[in-house]
C-alpha positions, -999 to 999 in steps of 0.1 A, spaced: -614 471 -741 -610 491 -708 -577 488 -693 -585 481 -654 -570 500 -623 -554 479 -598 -565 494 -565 -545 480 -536 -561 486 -499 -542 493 -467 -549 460 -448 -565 483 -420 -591 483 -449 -595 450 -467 -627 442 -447 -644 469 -463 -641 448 -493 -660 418 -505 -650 386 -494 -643 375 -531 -615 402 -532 -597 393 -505 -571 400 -501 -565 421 -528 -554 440 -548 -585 446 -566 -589 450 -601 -615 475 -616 -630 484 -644 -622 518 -660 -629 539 -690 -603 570 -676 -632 590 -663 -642 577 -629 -619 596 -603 -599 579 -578 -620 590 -547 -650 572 -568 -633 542 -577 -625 537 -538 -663 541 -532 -672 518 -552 -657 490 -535 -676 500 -501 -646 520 -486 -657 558 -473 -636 585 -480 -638 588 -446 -615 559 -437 -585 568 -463 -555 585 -450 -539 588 -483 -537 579 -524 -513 573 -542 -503 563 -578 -467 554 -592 -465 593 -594 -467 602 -559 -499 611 -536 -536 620 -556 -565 641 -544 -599 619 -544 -608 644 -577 -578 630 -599 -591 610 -627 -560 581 -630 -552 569 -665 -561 530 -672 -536 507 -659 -527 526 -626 -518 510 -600 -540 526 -573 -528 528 -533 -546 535 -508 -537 541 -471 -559 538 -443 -567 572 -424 -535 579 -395 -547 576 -361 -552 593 -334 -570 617 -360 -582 649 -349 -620 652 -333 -633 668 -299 -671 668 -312 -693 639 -325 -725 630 -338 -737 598 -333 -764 584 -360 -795 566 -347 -781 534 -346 -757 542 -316 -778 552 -286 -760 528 -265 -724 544 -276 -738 579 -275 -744 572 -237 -710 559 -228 -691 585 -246 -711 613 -228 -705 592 -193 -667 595 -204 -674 639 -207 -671 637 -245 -693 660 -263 -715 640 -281 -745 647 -301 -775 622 -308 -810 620 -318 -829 586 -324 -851 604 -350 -824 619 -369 -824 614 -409 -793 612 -428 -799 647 -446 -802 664 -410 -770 639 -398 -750 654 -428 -761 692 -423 -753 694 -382 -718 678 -387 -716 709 -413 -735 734 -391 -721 723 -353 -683 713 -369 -688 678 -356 -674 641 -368 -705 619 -376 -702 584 -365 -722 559 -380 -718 519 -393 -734 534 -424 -711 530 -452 -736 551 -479 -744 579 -454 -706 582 -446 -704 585 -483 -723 615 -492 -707 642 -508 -721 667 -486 -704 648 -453 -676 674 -438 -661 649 -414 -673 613 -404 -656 580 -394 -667 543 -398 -673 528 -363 -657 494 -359 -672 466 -340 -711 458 -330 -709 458 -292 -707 496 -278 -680 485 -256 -656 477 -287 -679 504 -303 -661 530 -279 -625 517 -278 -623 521 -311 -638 559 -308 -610 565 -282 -583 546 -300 -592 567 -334 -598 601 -316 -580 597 -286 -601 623 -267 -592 639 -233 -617 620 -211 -636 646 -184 -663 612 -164 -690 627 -149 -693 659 -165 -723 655 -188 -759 645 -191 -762 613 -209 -797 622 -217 -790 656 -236 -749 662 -235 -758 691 -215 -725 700 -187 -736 695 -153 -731 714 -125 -731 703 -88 -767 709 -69 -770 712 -34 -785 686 -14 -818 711 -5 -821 717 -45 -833 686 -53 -848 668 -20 -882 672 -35 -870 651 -68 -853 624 -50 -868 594 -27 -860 592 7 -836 563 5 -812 577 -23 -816 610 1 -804 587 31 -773 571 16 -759 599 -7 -755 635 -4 -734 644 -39 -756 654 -68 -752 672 -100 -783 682 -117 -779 687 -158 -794 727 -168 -805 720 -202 -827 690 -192 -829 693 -156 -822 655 -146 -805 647 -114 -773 628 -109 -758 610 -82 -734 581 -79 -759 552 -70 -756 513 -73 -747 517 -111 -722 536 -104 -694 506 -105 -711 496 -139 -700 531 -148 -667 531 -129 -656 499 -150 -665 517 -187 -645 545 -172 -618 525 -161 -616 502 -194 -615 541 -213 -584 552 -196 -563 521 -202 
């Protein structure tokens, strides 16, 4: 009979787990030829989200194969971890927006498949985002992390608590990610109606898209996400 591994979870991770583990430690199944990044996987927790393994003989790659009765740790990923440029999967639109109000370079389609998620994070060296515990566990995935909470405010403080990105508001398009640059009030009188021409006379205007920004009665909406990011 197969001597199980005992696979104890960083509390940072137990709610990966199902609720009839918790807490754990966990106690699986094994033969002496699953690895111990697989063995992690198969209790729902992307490699993504460990920091660290460890047996009673000191730290293990994902790849190490541990004998039958290990006691198997595992340590939630450090944070802040590094990341300066995301991908967002199709599920986050609203977060996609708020990080590129906050400046952060942020890449989103709402079409996007996981194959083409997983090849631009390899192509554009980005960190795919995503609630998607299989598609952040795809071998192919270079960099990815599992984003905590289902409203995209506690959606992006946990972004900046992970990341801890240096925050540029007002810098990019939240259509495209494109950087703006400021456009002369002549520029874009044609595109604008006569009462936002009236009352404002700052715009920015994005090159890859070509949308038009100024700050206008969302603009405290936008001031409060920015102020909640900073603190």
């Amino acid at each position: 009979m197969d001597t199980p591994v005992q696979v104890h979870l960083d509390p940072a991770l137990q709610f990966f787990l199902d609720r009839r583990h918790r807490p754990g430690p966990v106690r699986v199944a094994h033969d002496g030829t699953a690895t111990a990044g697989h063995i992690v996987q198969s209790l729902g927790v992307p490699l993504t989200e460990v920091g660290s393994l460890r047996t009673g003989g000191g730290p293990v790659a994902p790849a190490h194969r541990p004998a039958p009765g290990t006691v198997l740790q595992v340590d939630a990923v450090p944070r802040p971890q590094p990341g300066t440029r995301f991908l967002l999967d199709v599920h986050l639109g609203k977060l996609a927006r708020r990080m590129r109000l906050l400046g952060l370079d942020t890449a989103y389609r709402n079409d996007a498949d996981d194959r083409q998620l997983v090849h631009r994070s390899r192509i554009e060296d980005r960190v795919l985002l995503s609630r998607d515990r299989g598609l952040l566990q795809r071998a192919a995935l270079p960099a990815g992390a599992h984003v905590r909470g289902t409203a995209p405010d506690d959606q992006l403080a946990d972004v900046l608590d992970r990341f801890r990105p240096e925050l540029a508001p007002w810098t990019r398009c939240t259509a495209c990610n494109g950087l703006l640059r400021p456009a002369d009030k002549d520029e874009v009188r044609a595109e604008l109606e006569a009462g936002t021409l009236r009352t404002h006379d700052e715009y920015a205007r994005c090159p890859e898209c070509g949308k038009v920004y100024w700050r206008g009665a969302h603009s405290r909406r936008i001031e409060a996400i920015i102020r909640a990011a900073r603190e």
